[in-house]
N, C-alpha and C positions, 0 to 999 in steps of 0.2 A: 320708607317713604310714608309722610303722611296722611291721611285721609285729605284730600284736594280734588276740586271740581274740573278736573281737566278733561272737558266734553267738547267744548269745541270742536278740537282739531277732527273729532267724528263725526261733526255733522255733517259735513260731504259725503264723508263714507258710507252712511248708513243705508242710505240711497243704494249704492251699489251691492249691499251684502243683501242676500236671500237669508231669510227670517232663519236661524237655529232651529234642525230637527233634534229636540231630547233625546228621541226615542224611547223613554220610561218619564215618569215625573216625579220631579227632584222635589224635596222637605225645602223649609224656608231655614236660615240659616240658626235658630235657635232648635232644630230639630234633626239637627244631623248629628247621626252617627251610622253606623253599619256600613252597611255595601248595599249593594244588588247580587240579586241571585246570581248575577253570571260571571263572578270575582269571588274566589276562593281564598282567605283568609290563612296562608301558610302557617307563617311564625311573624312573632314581634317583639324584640329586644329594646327594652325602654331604657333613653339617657336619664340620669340621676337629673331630675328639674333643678334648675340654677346651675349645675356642675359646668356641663359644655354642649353649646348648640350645634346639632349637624348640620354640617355644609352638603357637598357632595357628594355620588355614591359610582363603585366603576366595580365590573363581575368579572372575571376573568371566562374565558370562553371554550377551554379545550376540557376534553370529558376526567380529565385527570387532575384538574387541577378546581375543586370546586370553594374559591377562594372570592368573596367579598372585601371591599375597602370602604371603609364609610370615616371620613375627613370633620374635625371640627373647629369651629369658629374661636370658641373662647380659652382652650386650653391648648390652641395652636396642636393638634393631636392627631394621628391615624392609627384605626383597627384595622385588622386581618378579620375576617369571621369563616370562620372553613362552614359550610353548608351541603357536605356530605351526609348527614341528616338533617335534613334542612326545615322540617318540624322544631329543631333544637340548635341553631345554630350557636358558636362555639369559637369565643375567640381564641385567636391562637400567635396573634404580634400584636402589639403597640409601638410607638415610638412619639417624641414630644421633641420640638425642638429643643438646645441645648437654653437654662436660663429661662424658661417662658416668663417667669415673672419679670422680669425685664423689656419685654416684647410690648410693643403696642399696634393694634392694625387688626384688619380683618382676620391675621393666620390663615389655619390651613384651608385652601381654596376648592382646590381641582385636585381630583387624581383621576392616572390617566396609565396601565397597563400597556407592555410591549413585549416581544417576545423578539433575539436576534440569537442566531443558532440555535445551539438548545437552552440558553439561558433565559429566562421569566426578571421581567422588571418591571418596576412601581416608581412613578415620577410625582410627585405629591408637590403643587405649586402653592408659596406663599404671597403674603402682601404684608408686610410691617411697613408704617409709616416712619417717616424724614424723620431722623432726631432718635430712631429705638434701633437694636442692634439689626443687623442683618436686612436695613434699608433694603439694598442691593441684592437681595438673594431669589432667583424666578421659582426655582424649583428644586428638591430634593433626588436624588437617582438614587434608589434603590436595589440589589439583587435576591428577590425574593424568591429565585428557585427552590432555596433550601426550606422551604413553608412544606407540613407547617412546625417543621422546628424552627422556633425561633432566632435559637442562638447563631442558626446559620445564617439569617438577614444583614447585609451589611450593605452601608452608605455610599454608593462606587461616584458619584462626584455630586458638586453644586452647581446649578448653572444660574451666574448675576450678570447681571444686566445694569453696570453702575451710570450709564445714559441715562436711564430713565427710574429714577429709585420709587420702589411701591410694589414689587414685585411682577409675576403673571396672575392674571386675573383668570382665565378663561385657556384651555391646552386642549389640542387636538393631537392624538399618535396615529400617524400614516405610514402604511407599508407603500409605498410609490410603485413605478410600474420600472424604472430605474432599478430598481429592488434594494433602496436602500430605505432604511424606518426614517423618518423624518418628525419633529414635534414640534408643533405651531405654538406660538405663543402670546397673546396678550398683552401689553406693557402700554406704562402713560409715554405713549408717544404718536404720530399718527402710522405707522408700519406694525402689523402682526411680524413677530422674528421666527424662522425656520431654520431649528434645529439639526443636524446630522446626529442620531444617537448612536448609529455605527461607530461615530469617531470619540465619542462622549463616550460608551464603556467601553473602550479598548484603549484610554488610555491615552489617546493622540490630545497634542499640545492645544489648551483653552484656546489658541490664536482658533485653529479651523472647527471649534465646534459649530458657531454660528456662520452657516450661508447662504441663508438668501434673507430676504424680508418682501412682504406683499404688500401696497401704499392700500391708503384710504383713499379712494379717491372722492369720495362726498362726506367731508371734515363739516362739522356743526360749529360755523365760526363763532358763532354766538359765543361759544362754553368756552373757544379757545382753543379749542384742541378737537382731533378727529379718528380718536382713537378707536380701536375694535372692542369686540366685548366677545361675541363668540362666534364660533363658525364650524366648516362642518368642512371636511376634505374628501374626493370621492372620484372613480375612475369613471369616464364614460366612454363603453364602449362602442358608442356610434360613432365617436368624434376621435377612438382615441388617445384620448388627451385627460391630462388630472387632473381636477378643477377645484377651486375654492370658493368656497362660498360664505363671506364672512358679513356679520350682522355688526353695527357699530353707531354713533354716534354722526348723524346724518342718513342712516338707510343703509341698504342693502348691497355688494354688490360680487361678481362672479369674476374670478381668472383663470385664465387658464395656466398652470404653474408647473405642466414638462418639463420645460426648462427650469428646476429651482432656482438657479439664481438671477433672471429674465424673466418675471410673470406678465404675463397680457392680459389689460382687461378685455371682457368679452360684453356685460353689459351692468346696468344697475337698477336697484327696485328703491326711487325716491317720490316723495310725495306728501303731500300733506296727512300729518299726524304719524308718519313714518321716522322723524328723527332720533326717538329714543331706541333705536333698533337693536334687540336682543338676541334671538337664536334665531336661525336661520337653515333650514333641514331640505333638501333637494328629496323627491322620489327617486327610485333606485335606477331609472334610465334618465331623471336629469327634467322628465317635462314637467314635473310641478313641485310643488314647496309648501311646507307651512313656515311659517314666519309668527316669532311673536316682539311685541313693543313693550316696554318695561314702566307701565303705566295702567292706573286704576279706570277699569269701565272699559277695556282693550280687549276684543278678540283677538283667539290666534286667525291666524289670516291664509288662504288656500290661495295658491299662487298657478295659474297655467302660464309656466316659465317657456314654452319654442316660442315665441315671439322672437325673445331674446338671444335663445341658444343658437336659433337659425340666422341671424341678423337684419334681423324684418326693424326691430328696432333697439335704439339703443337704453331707452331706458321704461319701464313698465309703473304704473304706476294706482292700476285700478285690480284688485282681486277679482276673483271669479266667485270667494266666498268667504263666510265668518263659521268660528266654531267658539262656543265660551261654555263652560261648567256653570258659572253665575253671573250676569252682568254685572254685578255690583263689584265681583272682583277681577283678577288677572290671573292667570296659570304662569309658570314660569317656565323649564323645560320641559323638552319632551324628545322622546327618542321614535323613528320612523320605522316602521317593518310592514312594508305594503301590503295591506289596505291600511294597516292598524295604525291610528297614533295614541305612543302611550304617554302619558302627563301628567307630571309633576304639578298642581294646579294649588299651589300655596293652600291658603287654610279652606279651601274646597277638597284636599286631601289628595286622592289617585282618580284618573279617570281615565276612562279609554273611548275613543271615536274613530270609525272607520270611516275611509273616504274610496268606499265600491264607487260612488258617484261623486265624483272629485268636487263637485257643485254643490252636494247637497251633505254634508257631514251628518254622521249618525252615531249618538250616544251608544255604545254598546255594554259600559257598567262602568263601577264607581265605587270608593271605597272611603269612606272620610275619617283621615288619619286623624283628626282631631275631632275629641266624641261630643263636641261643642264650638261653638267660634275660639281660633286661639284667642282672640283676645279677653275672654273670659274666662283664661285658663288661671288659676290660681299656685301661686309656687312656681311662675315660670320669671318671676322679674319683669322689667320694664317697664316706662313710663310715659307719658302722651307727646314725649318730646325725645323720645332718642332712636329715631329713624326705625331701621329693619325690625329693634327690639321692642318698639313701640307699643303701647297695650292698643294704639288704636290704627297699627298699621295692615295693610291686606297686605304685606310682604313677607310673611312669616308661617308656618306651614311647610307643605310638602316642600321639598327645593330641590332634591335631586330624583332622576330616574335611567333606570337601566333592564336591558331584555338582552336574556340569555338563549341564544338562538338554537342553540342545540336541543333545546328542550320548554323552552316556552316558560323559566321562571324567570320572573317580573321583580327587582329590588329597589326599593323605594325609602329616600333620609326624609325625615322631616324634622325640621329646626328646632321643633319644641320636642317630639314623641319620642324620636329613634329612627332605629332599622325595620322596615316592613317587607317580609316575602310574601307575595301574591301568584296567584295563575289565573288565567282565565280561561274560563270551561270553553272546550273547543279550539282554542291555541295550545296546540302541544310543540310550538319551535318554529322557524321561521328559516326559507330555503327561498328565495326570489325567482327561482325556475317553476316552485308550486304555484307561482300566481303570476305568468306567463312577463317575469321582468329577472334583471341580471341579476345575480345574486351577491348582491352588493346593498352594506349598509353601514353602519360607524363602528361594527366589526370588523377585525382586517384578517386576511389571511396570512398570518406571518411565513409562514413556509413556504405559499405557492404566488404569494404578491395578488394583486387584481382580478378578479376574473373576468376575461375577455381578453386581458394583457399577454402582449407578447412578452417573450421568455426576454430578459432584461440585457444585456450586453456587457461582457466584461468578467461573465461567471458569477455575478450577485446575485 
């Protein structure tokens, strides 16, 4: 996206957001590099500049398996990095689609870990454009138990989606309270598609992989279309019930999806300046949200979601609060572990903000992956007119992040840099019982389903 005055739609807003607590103060953008004292500088494996840009980044979570995946844009690719010494991390697979030079499109998108019995899987989604091979193709299934020998990694299916050609954009993996894995998907259409990967690697007929799909219900006629972009899947144990929460093209909005192939909606977050809707993150009991919108001069946005959850109303439209790293730019995702949000904040780098006081966001450290603005990165390509690669876009930078909850390390892609391991002093792992909420978050339990979930029916 390029540098555009799109302030408007915040002049409403602005009114309602309480002023940004730093809590330290931040260098002007010709003076960044470092961190803050309270963010520990692991390791950092740097991409060959011009080779291939990182997309996204996914940790695998059990103490035996200390396996990164870090996805790239331009050579359609995915690493393994074992981070068993994680001062030296250490690849240990690649793989490239079959032909890349043939390929046109964003490539490798999303990856996204699962675990069913005792087998470990890696679902790594693409996007090739109309007219380049493999149009049609969502995602890759991988069996990465055998990591990290490599030889032993093998392709156990494809999941396409020739409805809607352009691949998944955006993949969520959910252990259900059902107790079966389920993976959400993204596609140019207005329905997020839900996977069964129970019946994906074992093998059962393409007809019942895909069964359910969740509508859009606030579609941005304008563009034509009302499709998702991301979302966040998560049990709640007051209600229950396993809910979705997807972020898209028109706003926000929440279902309740029990029944996978029967979702209900429950409520929705539309409103003015809200249409370019992007990630969309619940607290770990469901009363509040950060939200961001995929737009320059945007804060992430703090949400007190019972209004909704209770049905006092159906649809919300005013936050309780703003959080931003710089005004001038946007952050893009971020992963939630109550109090902490941890953010992926494009070329503002990593940064982390607790919300003790859901109202009042507080900086708590930072670390800026790029030791200058990207756009005066030299040796990275790009030109004032080719969107994300833009020399003059705020869209490039961090772009993925991820927290390892067993032990509190932090793995963060940035588009231009690489791979970055962090910690932050005084986070050593995250357990949502130590901070009086269910310990629940876009980690799943594969072995034991939900916590607060009843034991599944049927022996799953």
């Amino acid at each position: 996206m390029r540098r555009t005055p799109i302030v408007l739609a915040l002049l409403g807003l602005a009114a309602a957001l309480p002023a940004q607590d730093p809590g330290m103060t931040l260098p002007h953008f010709n003076q960044k590099h470092g961190g803050s004292k309270s963010v520990e500088l692991v390791a950092h494996v740097v991409n060959n500049p011009g080779a291939w840009k990182a997309s996204d980044i996914e940790m695998e979570q059990d103490a035996n398996r200390p396996y990164v995946y870090i996805c790239g844009f331009t050579h359609f690719n995915v690493q393994a990095y074992d981070v068993r010494n994680e001062k030296h991390p250490k690849e240990v697979w690649s793989w490239t689609i079959e032909n890349p030079e043939l390929h046109r499109g964003i490539g490798a998108m999303d990856g996204k870990y699962f675990k069913i019995g005792s087998h470990y899987y890696y679902a790594q989604s693409y996007q090739f454009m109309q007219g380049s091979p493999d149009a049609d193709l969502g995602a890759v299934i991988f069996d990465v138990t055998g990591l990290p020998d490599s030889s032993k990694v093998k392709v156990v299916a494809r999941l396409k989606y020739p409805a809607a050609p352009g691949g998944f954009h955006n993949t969520f993996a959910y252990k259900h309270s059902d107790g079966h894995v389920y993976y959400f998907a993204t596609v140019n259409e207005n329905d997020a598609l839900v996977y069964d990967m129970d019946k994906v690697v074992s093998g059962a007929p393409e007809s019942e992989w895909l069964v359910g799909k969740v509508p859009n219900p606030t579609p941005f006629k304008q563009m034509g279309t009302g499709s998702y972009h991301d979302f966040y899947v998560g049990y709640d144990p007051a209600t229950h019930e396993d809910k979705f929460y997807g972020a898209g093209l028109g706003g926000y909005s929440v279902w309740n999806v029990t029944d996978i192939k029967n979702p209900k909606q429950i409520f929705t977050i539309t409103g003015l300046g809200l249409d370019i809707a992007h990630t969309f993150t619940p607290s770990p009991d469901g009363k509040y949200a950060v939200t961001e919108t995929e737009y320059e001069y945007t804060p992430l946005r703090i949400w007190d979601l019972q209004p909704g959850q209770t049905g006092k109303t159906q649809n919300l439209d005013v936050p309780i609060a703003g959080w931003t790293a710089d005004w001038r730019d946007l952050s893009h995702n971020h992963e939630v572990r109550w109090p902490y949000v941890f953010v992926s904040a494009y070329e503002d780098g990593f940064f982390v903000f607790d919300l003790k006081n859901p109202s009042k966001p507080h900086t708590d450290g930072w670390w800026y992956t790029c030791t200058v603005r990207c756009e005066h990165m030299h040796g990275f390509g790009g030109t004032p007119d080719n969107g994300w690669e833009s020399t003059i876009s705020v869209e490039q930078g961090a772009f993925g992040v991820d927290v390892r909850n067993r032990d509190g390390l932090i793995a963060l892609s940035d588009m231009r840099t690489g791979l970055w391991l962090f910690r932050l002093k005084g986070f050593n792992g995250w357990n949502g019982a130590k901070y009086g909420q269910p310990n629940i978050s876009s980690v799943q339990d594969y072995d034991h389903g939900p916590a607060g979930a009843p034991a599944p029916s049927g022996g799953q």
